[in-house]
C-alpha positions, 0 to 999 in steps of 0.5 A, a space after each residue: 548290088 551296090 545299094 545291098 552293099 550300102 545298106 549292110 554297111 550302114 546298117 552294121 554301123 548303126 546296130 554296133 555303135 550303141 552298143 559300145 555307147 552302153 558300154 562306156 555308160 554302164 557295166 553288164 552285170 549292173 545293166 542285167 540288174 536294173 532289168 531284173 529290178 525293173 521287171 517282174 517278167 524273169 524270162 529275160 534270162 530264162 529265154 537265153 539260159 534254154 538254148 543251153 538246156 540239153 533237151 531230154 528224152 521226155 521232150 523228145 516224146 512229146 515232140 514225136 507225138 505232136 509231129 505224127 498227130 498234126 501230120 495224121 490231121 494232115 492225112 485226114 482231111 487230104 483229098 487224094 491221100 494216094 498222091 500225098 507227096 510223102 518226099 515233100 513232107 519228110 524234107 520239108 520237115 527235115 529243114 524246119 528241124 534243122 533250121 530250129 537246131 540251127 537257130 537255138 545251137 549253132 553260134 553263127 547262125 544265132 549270130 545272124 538272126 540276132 543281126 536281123 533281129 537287131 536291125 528290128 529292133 532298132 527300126 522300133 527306135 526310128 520309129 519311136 523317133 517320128 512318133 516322138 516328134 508327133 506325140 511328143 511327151 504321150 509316147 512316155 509310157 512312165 507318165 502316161 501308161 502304155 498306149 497301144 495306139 501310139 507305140 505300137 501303130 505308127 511302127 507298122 506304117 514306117 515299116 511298111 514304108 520301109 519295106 516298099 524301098 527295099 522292093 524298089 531297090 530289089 533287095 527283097 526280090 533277091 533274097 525271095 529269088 534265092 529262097 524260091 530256087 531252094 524251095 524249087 529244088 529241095 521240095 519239088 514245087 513250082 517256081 511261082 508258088 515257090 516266089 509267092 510263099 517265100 515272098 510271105 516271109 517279108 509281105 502280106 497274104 495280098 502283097 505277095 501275091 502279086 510278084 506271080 501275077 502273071 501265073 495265078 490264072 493259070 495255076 492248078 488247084 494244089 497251086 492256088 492252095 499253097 498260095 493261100 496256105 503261105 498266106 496264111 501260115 506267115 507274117 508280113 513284115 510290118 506287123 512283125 515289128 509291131 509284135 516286137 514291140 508288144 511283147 518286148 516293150 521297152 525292155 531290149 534284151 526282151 525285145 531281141 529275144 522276141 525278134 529271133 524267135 519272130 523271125 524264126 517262126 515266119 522263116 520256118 512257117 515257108 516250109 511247114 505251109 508248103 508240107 501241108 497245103 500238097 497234103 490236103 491237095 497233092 499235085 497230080 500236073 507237071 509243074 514249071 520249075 521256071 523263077 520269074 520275079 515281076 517288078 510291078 508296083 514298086 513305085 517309079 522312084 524312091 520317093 514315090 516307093 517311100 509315099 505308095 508305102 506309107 499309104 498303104 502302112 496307114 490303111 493297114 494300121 487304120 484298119 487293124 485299130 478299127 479292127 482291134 476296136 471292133 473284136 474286143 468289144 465283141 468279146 465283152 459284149 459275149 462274155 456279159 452274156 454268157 457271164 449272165 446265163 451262168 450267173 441264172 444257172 450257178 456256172 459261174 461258181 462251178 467254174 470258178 471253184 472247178 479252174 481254181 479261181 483261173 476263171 471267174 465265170 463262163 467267158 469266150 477265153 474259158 471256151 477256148 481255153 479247154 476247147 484246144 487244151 487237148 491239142 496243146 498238150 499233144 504238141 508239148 504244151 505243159 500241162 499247166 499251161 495248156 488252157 492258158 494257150 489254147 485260148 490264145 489259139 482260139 483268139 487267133 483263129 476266131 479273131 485275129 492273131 493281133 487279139 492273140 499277141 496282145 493276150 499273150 503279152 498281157 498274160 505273161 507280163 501277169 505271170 500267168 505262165 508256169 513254163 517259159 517254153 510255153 511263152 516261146 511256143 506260144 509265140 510261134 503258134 500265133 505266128 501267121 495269119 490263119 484266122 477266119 477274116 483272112 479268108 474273105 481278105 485272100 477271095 478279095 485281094 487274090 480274086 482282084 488279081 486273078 478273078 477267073 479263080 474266085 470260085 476256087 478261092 473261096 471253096 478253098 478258104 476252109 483247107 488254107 485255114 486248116 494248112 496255116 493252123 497245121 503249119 504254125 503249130 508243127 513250127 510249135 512243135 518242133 520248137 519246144 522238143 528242140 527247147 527242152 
């Protein structure tokens, strides 16, 4: 208790002082126009001027539709659609709309989650710190342009070194507790599916996990699938930071806004996956609503917690660099194919003249694009931007969801967004993990830990995929009717 105490206390020191600093330097409104001059991306102001914004009528409709026809998917593809558990899924999305409500117009919790988005946000600085002392003068995008693998990597491994010192301590098994015991008791699932997918809120789809070891072999199948539906549907915390970065650049009101927004998908992301993981696959066993957290891994001192997870943040950061390496050249090795048999076959002009220019010719974001712009538009997406973002769901669920942020972050910093709701909802959809790569990362990483239930992994893998897609779209969803 008395390290959680020490840790608030200078964590509020150090979120307040600069801000004071700023003050003394320069005033508000003379801060609000160097940023509007220095930018051409207006949805600095237009993000905080929404949460003012009464949502209408119309916004409402589009959000009801949205709901009923993901939900409907949900039923679909349920194998006992007798046993649905309809009690979860009305409460689940009861809290997922009032923590959306809560986050957007209430002041006292938008003043918490600026606080934890600003604790984010000046990790980023820390980190800019060390990588300074690295790099030295390569980290000044101004001379030398924006690298991505110098400020957007190393966040990922400070990061994740800092989040093996709060399991250490405990900070993290506690708040995973308190959340565990709401979900135990308001959605009426286990204690151990409960710690995991809270767990994913903060760790990864392999992380946490291994905080219900003890269970996983003895779990049911409606068990084993939210495990991996939290997985998918959330982000680790590391990689949470990494995307504050990329879409707030150096901009730190952007940077802000963009960590709430983070933040608030991957908290309302826990009960969006539990609603559609007892959907596809209802329980039928008694759970045991026991709450059990281990404390394995964490390292035998704060050094050796500080080093396990410095480790571990390089291998991920070395792993999504060859990874983002590897995609992107794929997709220009795809789109010069395809862009040739539309050369041969005239489609390349069709499709230019047919998108207004939007597209040049026959490519992988053309695909996407109109592939899952029927969806978008049922969720609310308008409708100008509905190809636009049904790309960037494409790139996630064939790809990854880092090759989607990373077209999200270029497509807005181009302008290419009519709505800047489209821009929020955007980034809640691509929050979580739900792509095809995660499957095989889940069979391994959970299958390490539990190898009597590979088999049932890997034919769940397709049904996680489609629970953490439903997941951050509902989150979506409810986000842009509350937005209006």
């Amino acid at each position: 208790m008395k390290q959680i105490l020490i840790l608030l206390v200078i964590l509020t020191g150090f979120l307040f002082v600069p801000e004071v600093q700023a003050q003394n330097n320069d005033s508000t409104t003379t801060e609000q126009v160097q940023i509007q001059e220095k930018s051409t991306d207006t949805s600095v102001i237009l993000l905080s001027q929404k949460r003012e914004k009464p949502f209408s009528l119309t916004t409402i409709f589009r959000g009801l539709l949205g709901m009923t026809v993901l939900i409907f998917i949900g039923w679909l593809f349920s194998s006992n659609r007798r046993n649905i558990p309809w009690r979860t899924v009305i409460i689940g999305l009861t809290i997922q709309i009032i923590l959306a409500i809560s986050v957007l117009y209430i002041p006292f919790v938008r003043i918490a989650f600026e606080f934890f988005g600003r604790i984010f946000v000046k990790i980023l600085d820390f980190t800019k710190e060390g990588s300074t002392f690295l790099l030295g003068d390569l980290m000044d995008a101004n001379t030398y342009g924006y690298i991505f693998l110098f400020q957007v990597l190393p966040t990922i491994i400070f990061f994740s070194a800092l989040t093996s010192l709060l399991f250490y301590w405990g900070i993290i098994q506690k708040v995973v507790y308190g959340l565990a015991w709401v979900f135990t008791k308001a959605l009426k699932i286990s204690g151990a599916e409960a710690l995991s997918v809270a767990g994913n809120i903060f760790l990864g789809q392999t992380e946490s996990p291994l905080m219900i070891k003890a269970y996983l072999n003895k779990m049911s199948k409606s068990e084993i699938l939210l495990v991996m539906t939290g997985g998918m549907a959330t982000l680790a915390g590391g990689v949470l930071a990494a995307y504050i970065a990329l879409l707030g650049g150096d901009d730190p009101r952007m940077r802000l806004e963009f960590a709430k927004h983070l933040l608030t998908a991957s908290v309302m992301a826990a009960p969006a996956a539990i609603i559609f993981s007892k959907m596809l696959v209802p329980p039928t066993e008694e759970i045991n609503k026991q709450i059990e957290v281990s404390r394995d891994k964490i390292g035998s001192n704060m050094l050796d917690a500080i080093t396990n997870g410095t480790s571990e943040g390089v291998k991920l950061a070395v792993n999504v660099a060859a990874m983002l390496l590897a995609f992107i050249a794929f997709i220009a090795m795809f789109n010069f194919i395809v862009g040739k048999i539309g050369q041969w076959t005239t489609l390349n002009e069709i499709i230019a003249e047919g998108t207004n220019g939007r597209y040049d010719g026959l490519s992988l974001q053309f695909i996407l694009g109109y592939t899952f712009a029927p969806l978008m538009w049922l969720i609310g997406i308008s409708p100008d931007d509905i190809i636009t973002v049904g790309r960037l769901l494409g790139e996630k669920l064939i790809l990854t969801e880092f090759i989607g942020y990373i077209s999200l972050a270029d497509l807005k910093a181009a302008g290419a967004f009519s709505d800047t709701k489209s821009v929020i909802m955007a980034t809640y959809i691509l929050c979580g993990f739900a792509n095809f790569s995660s499957i095989g990362i889940q069979i391994g990483g959970i299958g390490a830990l539990a190898p009597s239930r590979r088999v049932l992994l890997s034919q769940y893998g397709m049904r996680a995929l489609l629970a953490g897609t439903l997941a951050s779209l509902m989150s979506a969803t409810i986000i842009g009717m509350i937005l209006g």
